[in-house]
VEXBA-784999 format. One line per field, with one value per residue (C-alpha): residue number from 1; residue in one letter; chain; x negated, y, z. Coordinates in pm, 1 decimal. Last residue first. Layout:
<sites>
num	NUM_...
residuo	A_...
cadena	A_...
px	X_...
py	Y_...
pz	Z_...
</sites>
This chain:
<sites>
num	503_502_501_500_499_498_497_496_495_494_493_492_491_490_489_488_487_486_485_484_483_482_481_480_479_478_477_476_475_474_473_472_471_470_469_468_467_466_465_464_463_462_461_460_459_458_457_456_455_454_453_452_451_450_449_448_447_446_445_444_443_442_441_440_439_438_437_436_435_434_433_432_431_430_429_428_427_426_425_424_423_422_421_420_419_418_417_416_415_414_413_412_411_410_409_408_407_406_405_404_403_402_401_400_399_398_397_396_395_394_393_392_391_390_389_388_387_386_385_384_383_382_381_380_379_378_377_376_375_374_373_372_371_370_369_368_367_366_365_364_363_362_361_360_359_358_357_356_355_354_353_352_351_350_349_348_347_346_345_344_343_342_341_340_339_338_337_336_335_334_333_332_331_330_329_328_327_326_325_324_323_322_321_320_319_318_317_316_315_314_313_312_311_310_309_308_307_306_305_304_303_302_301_300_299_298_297_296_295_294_293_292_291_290_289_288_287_286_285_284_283_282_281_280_279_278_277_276_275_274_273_272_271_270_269_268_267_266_265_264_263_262_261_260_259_258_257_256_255_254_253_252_251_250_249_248_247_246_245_244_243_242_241_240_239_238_237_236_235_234_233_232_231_230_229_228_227_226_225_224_223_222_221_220_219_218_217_216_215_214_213_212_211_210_209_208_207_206_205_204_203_202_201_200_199_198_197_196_195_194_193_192_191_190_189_188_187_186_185_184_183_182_181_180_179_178_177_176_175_174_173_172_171_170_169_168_167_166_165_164_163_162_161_160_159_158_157_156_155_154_153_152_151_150_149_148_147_146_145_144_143_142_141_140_139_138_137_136_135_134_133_132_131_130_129_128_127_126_125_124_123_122_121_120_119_118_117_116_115_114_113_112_111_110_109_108_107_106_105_104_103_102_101_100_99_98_97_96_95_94_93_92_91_90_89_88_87_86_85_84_83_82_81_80_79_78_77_76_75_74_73_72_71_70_69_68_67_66_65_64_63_62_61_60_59_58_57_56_55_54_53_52_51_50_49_48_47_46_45_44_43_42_41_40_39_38_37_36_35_34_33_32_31_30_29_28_27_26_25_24_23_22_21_20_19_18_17_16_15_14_13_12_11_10_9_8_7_6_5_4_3_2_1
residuo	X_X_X_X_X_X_X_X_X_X_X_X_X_X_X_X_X_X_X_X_X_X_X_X_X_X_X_X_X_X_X_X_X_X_X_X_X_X_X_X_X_X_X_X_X_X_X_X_X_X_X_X_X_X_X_X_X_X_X_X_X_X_X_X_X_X_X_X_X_X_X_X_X_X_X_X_X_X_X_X_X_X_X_X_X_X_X_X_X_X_X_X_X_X_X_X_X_X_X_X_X_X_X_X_X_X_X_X_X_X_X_X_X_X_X_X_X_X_X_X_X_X_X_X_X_X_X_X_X_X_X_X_X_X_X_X_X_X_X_X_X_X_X_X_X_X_X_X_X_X_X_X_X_X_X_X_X_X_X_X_X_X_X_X_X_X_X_X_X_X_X_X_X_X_X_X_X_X_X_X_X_X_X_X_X_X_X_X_X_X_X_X_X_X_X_X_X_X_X_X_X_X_X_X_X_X_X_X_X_X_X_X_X_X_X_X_X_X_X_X_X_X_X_X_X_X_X_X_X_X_X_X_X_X_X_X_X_X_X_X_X_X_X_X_X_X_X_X_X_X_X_X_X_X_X_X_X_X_X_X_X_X_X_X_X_X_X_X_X_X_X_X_X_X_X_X_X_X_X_X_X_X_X_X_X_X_X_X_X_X_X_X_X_X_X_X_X_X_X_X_X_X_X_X_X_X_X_X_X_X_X_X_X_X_X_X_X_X_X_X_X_X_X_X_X_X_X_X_X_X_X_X_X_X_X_X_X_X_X_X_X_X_X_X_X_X_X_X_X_X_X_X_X_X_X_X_X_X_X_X_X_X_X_X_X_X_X_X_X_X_X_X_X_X_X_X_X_X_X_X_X_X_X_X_X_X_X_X_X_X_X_X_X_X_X_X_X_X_X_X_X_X_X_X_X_X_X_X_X_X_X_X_X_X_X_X_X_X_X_X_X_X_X_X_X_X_X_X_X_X_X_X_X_X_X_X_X_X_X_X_X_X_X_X_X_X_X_X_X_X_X_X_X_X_X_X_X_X_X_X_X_X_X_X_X_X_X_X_X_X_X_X_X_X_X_X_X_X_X_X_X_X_X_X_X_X_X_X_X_X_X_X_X_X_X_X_X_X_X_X_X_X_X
cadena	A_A_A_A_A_A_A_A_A_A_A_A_A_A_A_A_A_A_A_A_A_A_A_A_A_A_A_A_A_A_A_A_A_A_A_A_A_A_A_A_A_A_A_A_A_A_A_A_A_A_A_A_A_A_A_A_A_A_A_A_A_A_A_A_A_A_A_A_A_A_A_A_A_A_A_A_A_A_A_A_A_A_A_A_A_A_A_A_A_A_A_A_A_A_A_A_A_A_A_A_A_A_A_A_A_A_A_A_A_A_A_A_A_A_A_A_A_A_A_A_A_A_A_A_A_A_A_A_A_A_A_A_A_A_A_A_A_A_A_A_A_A_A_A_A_A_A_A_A_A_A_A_A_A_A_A_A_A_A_A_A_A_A_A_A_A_A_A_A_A_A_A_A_A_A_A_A_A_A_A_A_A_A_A_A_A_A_A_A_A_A_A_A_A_A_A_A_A_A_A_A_A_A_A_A_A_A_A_A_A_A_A_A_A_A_A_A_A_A_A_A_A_A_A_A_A_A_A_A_A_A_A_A_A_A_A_A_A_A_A_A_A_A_A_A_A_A_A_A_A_A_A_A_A_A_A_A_A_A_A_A_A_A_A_A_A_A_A_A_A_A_A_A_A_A_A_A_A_A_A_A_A_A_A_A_A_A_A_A_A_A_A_A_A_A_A_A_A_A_A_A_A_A_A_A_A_A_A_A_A_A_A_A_A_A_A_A_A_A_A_A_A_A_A_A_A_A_A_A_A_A_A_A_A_A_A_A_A_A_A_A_A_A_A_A_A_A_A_A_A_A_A_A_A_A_A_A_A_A_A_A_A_A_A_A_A_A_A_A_A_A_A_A_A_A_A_A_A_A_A_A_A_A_A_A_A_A_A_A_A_A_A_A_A_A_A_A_A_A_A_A_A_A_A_A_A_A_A_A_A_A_A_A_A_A_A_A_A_A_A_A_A_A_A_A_A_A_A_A_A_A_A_A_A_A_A_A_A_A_A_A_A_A_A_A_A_A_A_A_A_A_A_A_A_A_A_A_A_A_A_A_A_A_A_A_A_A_A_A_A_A_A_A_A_A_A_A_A_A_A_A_A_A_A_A_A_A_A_A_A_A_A_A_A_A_A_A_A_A_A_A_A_A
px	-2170.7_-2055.3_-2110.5_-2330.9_-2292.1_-2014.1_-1901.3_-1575.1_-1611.7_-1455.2_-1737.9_-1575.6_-1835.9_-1821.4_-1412.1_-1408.2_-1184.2_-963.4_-1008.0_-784.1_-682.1_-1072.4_-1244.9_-988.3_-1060.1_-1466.8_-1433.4_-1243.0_-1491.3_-1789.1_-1593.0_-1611.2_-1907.3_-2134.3_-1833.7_-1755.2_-1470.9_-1191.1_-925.3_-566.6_-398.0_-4.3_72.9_367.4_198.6_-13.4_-373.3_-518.4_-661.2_-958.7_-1199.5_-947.8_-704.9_-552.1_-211.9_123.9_433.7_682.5_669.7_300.0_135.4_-266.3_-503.9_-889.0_-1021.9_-1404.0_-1606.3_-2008.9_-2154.9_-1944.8_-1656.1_-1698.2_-1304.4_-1393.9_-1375.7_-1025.7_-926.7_-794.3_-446.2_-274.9_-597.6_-475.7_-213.9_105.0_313.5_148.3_-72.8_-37.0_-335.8_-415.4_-777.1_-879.7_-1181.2_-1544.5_-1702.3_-1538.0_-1454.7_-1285.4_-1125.1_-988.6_-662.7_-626.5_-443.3_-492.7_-236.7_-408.6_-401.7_-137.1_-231.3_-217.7_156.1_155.9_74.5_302.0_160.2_277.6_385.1_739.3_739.5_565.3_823.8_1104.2_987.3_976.8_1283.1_1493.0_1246.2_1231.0_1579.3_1721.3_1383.3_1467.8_1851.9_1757.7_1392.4_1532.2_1839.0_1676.5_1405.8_1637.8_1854.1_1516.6_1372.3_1746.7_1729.2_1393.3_1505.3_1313.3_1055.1_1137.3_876.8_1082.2_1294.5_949.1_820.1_1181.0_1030.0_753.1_970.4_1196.9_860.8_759.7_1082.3_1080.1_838.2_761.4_483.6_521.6_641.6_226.9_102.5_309.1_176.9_-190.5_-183.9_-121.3_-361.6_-627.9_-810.9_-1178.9_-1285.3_-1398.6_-1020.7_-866.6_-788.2_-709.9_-471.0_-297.1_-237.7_-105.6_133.3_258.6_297.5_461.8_772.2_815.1_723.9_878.9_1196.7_1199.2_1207.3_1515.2_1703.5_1634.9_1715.0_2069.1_2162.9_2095.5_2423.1_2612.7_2406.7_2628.4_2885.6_2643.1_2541.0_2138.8_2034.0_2261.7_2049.0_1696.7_1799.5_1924.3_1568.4_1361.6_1515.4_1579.1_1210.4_1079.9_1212.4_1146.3_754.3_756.1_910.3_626.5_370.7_499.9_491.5_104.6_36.8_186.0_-35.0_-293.6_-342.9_-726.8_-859.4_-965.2_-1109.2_-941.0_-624.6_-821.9_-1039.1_-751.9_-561.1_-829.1_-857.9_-440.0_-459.2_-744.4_-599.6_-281.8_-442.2_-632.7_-865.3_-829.2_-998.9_-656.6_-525.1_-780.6_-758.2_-389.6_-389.9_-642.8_-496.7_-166.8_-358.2_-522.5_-177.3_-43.1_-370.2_-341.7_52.3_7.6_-258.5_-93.9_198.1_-142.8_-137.4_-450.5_-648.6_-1013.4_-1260.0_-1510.3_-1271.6_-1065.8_-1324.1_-1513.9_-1151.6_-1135.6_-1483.1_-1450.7_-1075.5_-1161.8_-1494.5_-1344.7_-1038.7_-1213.9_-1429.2_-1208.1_-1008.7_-1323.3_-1373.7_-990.9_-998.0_-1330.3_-1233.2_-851.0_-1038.3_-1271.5_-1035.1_-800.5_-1123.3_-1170.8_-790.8_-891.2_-558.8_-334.4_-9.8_290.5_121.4_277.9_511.2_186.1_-75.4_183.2_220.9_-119.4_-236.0_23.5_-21.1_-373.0_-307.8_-12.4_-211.6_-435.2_-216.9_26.1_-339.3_-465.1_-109.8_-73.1_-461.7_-416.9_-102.2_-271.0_-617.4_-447.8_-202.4_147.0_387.6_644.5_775.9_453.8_520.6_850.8_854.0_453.8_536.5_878.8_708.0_396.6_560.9_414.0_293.7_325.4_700.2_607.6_317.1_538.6_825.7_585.9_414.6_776.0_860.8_617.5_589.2_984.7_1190.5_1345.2_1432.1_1232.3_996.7_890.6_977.2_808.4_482.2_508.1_516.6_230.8_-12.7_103.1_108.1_-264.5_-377.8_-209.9_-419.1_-752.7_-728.3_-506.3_-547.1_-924.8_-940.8_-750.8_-1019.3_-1312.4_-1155.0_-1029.4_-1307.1_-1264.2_-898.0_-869.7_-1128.9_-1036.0_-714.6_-462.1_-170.4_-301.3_-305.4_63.8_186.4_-93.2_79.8_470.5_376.8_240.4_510.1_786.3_568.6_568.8_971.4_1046.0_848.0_1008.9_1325.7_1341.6_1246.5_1477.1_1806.3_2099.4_2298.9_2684.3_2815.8_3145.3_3083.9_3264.8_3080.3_3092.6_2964.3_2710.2_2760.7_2813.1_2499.2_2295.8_2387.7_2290.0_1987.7_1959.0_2042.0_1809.2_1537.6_1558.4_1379.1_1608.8_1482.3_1921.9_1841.0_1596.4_1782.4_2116.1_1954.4_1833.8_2171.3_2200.2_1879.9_2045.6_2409.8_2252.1_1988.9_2333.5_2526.8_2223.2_2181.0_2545.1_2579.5_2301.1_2392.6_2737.4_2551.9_2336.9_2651.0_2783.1_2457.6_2445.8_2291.8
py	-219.8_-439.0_-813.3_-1134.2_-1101.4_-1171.8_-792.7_-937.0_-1050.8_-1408.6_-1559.3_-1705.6_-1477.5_-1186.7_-1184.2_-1207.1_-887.8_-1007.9_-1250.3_-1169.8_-821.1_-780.5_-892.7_-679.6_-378.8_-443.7_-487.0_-136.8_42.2_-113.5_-19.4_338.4_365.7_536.9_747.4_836.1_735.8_844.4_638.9_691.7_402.4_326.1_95.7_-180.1_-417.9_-307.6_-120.7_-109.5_299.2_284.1_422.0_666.6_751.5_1059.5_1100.8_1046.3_982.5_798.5_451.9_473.7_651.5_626.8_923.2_959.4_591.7_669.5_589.9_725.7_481.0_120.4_59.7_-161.4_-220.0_-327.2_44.9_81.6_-199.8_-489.1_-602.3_-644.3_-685.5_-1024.3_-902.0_-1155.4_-850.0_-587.0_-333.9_-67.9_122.1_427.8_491.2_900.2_880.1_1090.8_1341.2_1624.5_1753.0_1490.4_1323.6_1037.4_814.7_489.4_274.5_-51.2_-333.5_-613.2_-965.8_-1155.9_-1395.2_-1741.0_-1903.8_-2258.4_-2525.6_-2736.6_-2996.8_-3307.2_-3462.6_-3504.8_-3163.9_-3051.1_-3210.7_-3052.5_-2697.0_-2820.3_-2927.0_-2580.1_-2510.2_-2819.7_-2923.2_-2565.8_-2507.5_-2879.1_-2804.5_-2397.8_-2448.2_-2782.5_-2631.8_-2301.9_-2510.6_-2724.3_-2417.4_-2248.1_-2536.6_-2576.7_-2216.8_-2284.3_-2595.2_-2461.6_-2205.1_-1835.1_-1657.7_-1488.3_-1811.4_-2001.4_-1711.5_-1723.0_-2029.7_-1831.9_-1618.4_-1909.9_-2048.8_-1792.0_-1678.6_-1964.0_-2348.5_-2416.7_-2679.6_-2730.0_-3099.3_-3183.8_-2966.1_-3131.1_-3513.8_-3362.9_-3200.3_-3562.1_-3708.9_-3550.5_-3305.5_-3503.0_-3198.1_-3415.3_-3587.8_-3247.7_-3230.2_-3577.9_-3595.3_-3293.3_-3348.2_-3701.3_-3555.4_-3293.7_-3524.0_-3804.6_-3711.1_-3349.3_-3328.4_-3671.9_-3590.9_-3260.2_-3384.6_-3661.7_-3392.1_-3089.2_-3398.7_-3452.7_-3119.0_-2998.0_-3107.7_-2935.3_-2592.3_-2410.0_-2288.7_-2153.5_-1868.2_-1734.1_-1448.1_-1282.9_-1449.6_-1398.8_-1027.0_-1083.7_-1260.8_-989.9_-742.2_-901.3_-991.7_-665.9_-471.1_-678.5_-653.1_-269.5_-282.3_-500.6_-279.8_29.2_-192.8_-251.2_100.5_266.6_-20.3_50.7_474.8_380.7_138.9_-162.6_-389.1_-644.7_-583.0_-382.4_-692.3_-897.2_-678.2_-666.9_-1069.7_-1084.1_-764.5_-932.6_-1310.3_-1187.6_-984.2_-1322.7_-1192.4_-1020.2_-670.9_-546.0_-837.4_-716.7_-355.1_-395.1_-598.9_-434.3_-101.0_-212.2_-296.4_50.4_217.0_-4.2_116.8_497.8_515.5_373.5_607.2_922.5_917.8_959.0_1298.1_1531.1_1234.7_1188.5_993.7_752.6_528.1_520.1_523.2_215.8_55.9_124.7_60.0_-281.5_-365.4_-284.1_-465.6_-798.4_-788.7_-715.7_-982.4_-1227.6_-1158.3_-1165.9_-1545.8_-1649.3_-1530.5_-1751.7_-2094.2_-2091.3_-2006.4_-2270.2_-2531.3_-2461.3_-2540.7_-2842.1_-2913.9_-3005.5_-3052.3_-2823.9_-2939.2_-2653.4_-2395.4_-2057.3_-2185.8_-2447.5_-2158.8_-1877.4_-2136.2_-2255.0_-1943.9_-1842.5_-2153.4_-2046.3_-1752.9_-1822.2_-2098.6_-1793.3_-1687.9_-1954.7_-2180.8_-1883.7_-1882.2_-2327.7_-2325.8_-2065.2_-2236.4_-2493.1_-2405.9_-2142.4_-2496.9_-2448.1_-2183.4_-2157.0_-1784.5_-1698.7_-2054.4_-1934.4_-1584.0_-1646.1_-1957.5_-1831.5_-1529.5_-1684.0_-1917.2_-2277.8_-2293.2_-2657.0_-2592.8_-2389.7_-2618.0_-2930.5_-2774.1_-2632.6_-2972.6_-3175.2_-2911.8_-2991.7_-3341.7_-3386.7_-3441.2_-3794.7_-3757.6_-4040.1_-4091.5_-3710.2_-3548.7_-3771.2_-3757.7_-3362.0_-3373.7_-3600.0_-3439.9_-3074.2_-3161.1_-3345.3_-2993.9_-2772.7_-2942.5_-2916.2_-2569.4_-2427.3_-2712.0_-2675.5_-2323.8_-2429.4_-2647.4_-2456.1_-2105.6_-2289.2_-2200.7_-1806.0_-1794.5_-1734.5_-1533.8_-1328.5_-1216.4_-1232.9_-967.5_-753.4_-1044.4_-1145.2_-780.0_-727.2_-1081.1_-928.1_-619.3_-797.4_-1028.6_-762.7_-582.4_-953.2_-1024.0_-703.2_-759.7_-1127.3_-1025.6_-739.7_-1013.4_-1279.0_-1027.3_-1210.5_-964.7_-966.0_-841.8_-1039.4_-906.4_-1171.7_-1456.6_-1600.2_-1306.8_-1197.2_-1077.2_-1390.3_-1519.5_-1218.2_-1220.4_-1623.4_-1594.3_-1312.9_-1564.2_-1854.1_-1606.2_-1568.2_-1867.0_-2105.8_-2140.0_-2126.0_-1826.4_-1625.4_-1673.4_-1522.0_-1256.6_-1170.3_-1147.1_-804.9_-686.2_-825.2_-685.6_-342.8_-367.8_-473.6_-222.9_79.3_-97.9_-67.9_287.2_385.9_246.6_421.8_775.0_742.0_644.1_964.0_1135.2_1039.0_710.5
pz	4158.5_3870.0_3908.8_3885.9_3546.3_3254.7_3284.5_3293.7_3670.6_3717.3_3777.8_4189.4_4336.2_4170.3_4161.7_4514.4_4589.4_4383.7_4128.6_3846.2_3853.8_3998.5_3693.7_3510.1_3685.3_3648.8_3290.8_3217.6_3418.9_3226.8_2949.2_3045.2_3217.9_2945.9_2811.0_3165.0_3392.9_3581.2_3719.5_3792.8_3966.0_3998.0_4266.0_4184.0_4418.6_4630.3_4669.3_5048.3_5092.9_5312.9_5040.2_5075.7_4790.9_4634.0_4654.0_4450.6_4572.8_4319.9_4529.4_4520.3_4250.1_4311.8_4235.0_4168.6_4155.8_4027.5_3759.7_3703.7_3928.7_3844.5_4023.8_4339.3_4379.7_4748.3_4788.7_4681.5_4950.3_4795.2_4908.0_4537.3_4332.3_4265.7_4003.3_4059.0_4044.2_3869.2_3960.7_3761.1_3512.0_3393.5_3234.4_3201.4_2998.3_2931.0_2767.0_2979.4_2600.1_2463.7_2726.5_2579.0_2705.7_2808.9_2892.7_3098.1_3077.1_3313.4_3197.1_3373.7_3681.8_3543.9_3520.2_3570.7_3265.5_3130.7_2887.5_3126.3_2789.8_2924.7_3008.6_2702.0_2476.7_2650.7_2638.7_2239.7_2194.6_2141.4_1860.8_1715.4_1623.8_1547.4_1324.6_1144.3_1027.1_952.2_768.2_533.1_486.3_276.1_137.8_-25.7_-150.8_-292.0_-474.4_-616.8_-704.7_-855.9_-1139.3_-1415.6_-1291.2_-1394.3_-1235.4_-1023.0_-865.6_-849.7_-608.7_-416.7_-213.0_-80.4_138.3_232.1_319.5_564.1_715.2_925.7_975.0_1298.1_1332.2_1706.2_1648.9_1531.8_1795.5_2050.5_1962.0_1930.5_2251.5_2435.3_2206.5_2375.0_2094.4_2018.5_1737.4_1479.0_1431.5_1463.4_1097.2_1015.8_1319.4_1233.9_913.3_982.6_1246.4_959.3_651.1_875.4_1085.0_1027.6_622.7_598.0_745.8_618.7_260.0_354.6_494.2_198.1_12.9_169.3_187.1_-182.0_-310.0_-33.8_-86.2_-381.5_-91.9_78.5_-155.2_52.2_-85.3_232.1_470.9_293.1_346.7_687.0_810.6_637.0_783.3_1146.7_1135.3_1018.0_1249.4_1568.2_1416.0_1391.0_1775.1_1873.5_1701.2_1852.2_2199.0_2134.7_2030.4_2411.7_2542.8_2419.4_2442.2_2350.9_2190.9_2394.3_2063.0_2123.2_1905.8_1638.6_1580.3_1557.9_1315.4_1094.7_1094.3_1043.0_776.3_577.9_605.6_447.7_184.7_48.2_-230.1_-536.4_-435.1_-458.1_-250.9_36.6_11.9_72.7_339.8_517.6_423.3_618.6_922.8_933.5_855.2_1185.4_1427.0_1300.2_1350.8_1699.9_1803.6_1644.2_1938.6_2192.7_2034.7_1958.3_1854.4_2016.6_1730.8_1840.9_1964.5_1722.2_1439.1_1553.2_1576.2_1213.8_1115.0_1220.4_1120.3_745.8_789.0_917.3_688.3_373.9_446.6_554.4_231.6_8.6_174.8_146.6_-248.8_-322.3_-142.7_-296.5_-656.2_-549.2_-429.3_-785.6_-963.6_-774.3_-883.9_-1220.8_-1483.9_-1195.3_-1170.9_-1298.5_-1460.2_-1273.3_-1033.5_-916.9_-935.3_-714.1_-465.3_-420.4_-371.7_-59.9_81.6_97.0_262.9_484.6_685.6_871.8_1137.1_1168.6_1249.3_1466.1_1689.1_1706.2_1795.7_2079.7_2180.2_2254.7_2389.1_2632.2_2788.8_2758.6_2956.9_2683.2_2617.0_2398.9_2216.1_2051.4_1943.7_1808.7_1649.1_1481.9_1365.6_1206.9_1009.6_945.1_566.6_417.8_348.9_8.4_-60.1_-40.3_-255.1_-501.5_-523.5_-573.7_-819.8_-1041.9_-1015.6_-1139.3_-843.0_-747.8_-400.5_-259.6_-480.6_-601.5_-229.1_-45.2_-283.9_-241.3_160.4_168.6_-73.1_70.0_421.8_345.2_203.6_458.9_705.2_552.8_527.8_780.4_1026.8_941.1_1036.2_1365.2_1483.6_1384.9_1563.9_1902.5_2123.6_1975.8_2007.9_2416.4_2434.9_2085.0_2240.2_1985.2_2024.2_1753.3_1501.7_1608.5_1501.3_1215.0_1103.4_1131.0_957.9_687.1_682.1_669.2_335.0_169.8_249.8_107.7_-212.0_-225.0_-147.8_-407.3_-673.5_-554.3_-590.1_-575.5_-321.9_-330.8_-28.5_78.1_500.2_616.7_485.8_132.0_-52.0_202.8_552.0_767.6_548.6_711.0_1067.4_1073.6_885.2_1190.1_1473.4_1327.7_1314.0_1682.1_1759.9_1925.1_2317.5_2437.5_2644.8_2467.1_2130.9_2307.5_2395.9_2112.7_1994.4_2113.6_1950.1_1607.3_1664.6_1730.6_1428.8_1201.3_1336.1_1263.4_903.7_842.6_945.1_818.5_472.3_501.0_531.5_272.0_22.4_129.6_99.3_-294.8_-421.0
</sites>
């Protein structure tokens, strides 16, 4: 490649991004997930689109596909808040355990006497589909107003299904069946439990680090939190465990662990994560020849029937059979199984190991993911609805950043009211911040002054606010308490402190 050539690439890569963020758009309207869109983008460019580029590379894809999903689950992993996953943490484990195992069982049988495929690519079929994908849940059910427990269990199952998937994969494209699959359970059991590890210590000492350790930029915050995530992963499958569990579980505990300069490292993330999407969506795009896909239409229909209609509901019934889930949220989470990205991804393991047969695995796959994601994603507002699932608006967490001050020992925490924010028409004294914290400036209508005790906060306000090492969470607790309860946030519990209150 020569400059010349550089140049054309950015070109095409800078249209494609534009064309991608555009049609965004369009995906937020209609409820598709976006991936659709940028399959879309990418066939229209490959050999028998538009574009005629001839790309038939299932190695690259794969090693592209693994480095966008790591940046897509340290994406969904930092936007997890642990109060909202921790009630759900049994249930969902199972649905990625337990779950995947009946979706596998059920999937494979359908596709061995109904469709006719040898054993071994029946299993590699139903493992590869068993896997919902983390970027069409998280694009889908953050824009649907459903119950926390719900779409809590939906996020942490996408979150932590990829591993094992992942294993059983690579063993059936390797050796076909397994001869005694308890040894296949242990080797599953043994790489998830170094991954968790890896993940939980990687993402403790990293936030420990952040906020023990004052950057010279807030620009270096960002950077820090993603190369963290990235060294989970890649500590973890190093250490031969699960590097997808590592990065989502160190991503987690970065995500809620109120570093500072958040919000400014939470949209970095979100931008990484568009990125990686549209990349990995156009690449498995142009892999894709659509012209060889008419004979593998029909079973990619009959497969996804099963996997949508049976192997999936019965999953999710056997899994959250201990755990007394209405029935009501059992019916949507068995349609909200989105499968994307994830198991195209998987599907071109076969394809680089040489398994007899893989393009047709991949093809199948392929029409299974675009026919069923355009039925369920667009359904699913309409599901809830007629499940009474719905659930109004809460008042929105409160975005506070926040930035060290090394040598004052303490921290300068910014914050805006927001509409629907309940601290709109609280007096700054009724804030009751903790000794040691102190409101120091608001930003009203792009005048700034310091406040009274007097001084009524409102919508759109910009607050400064000072606190001390000691203080400074206890600062951070006492804002949010308030964001959501107002000025009675003690006395309806809603104080984040978990007491009767910070004076």
């Amino acid at each position: 490649m020569n400059v010349h050539h550089l140049n054309q690439l950015l070109l095409v890569c800078s249209v494609v991004l534009l064309v991608a963020v555009a049609a965004v758009r369009i995906s937020s309207r209609s409820g598709l997930p976006s991936l659709l869109v940028y399959l879309g983008i990418g066939v229209v460019m490959g050999q028998d689109g538009l574009g005629h580029v001839g790309f038939n590379s299932a190695a690259l894809t794969q090693v592209i596909g693994y480095a966008a999903l790591v940046v897509i689950l340290a994406e969904g992993g930092l936007g997890t808040k642990w109060k909202e996953i921790r009630p759900v943490l049994p249930s969902a484990s199972v649905l990625a355990s337990l779950g995947v195992g009946v979706s596998v069982g059920v999937t494979a049988a359908g596709a061995h006497y109904l469709v006719g495929l040898d054993w071994r690519m029946a299993l590699i079929i139903g493992a590869v589909v068993s896997s919902t994908d983390a970027a069409a849940v998280f694009s889908v059910l953050r824009r649907i107003p459903l119950p926390a427990r719900v779409t809590a269990t939906l996020e942490a199952e996408s979150g932590f299904n990829d591993a094992p998937v992942v294993i059983l994969v690579v063993a059936f494209a390797a050796a076909g069946p397994v001869e005694h699959w308890y040894v296949l359970v242990g080797e599953i059991a043994l790489e998830l439990a170094i991954g968790a590890a890896v993940g939980l210590a990687v993402g403790w000492i990293g936030a420990w680090g952040l906020r023990h350790v004052a950057l010279p930029a807030s620009g270096l915050y960002p950077i820090a939190v993603m190369a963290i995530a990235v060294t989970a992963y890649a500590a973890g499958a190093l250490a031969h465990g699960s590097g997808f569990l590592a990065v989502y579980l160190a991503s987690m505990i970065l995500g809620n662990a109120r570093l500072p300069h958040w919000p400014a490292t939470r949209g970095f993330a979100e931008g990484l994560g568009w990125i990686a999407q549209i990349g990995m969506f156009v690449l498995l795009g142009l892999l894709v020849t659509p012209h060889d896909l008419g004979d593998d239409i029909w079973p990619a229909l009959v497969i996804g029937l099963v996997l949508t209609m049976v192997a999936r509901p019965l999953s999710v019934v056997l899994s959250l059979a201990p755990f007394r889930v209405p029935w009501p949220e059992q019916a949507l989470m068995s349609w909200a199984g989105l499968r994307g990205a994830v198991p195209i991804i998987l599907a071109t393991i076969p394809m680089v190991t040489g398994v007899a047969g893989s393009r047709r695995i991949f093809n199948i796959v392929f029409v299974l993911v675009v026919v069923y994601t355009l039925i369920q994603g667009p359904t699913l507002p309409w599901l809830a609805r007629k499940l009474r699932l719905g659930e109004q608006g809460e008042a929105s967490d409160l975005g506070i950043e926040s930035a060290p001050l090394e040598r004052l020992r303490g921290h300068l925490l910014s914050l805006t009211v927001a509409e629907g924010s309940r601290m709109h028409g609280v007096e700054v004294s009724e804030l009751r911040m903790p000794p040691g914290a102190a409101v120091t400036l608001v930003v009203r209508e792009g005048k700034s002054f310091v406040p009274l005790p007097t001084t009524v906060l409102r919508h759109e306000d910009e607050l400064l606010v000072v606190a001390t090492d000691p203080v400074r969470d206890a600062a951070e607790r006492r804002l949010r308490a308030v964001a959501q309860g107002g000025k009675l946030a003690d006395w309806l519990g809603t104080d984040g402190a978990g007491t009767g209150g910070s004076r």
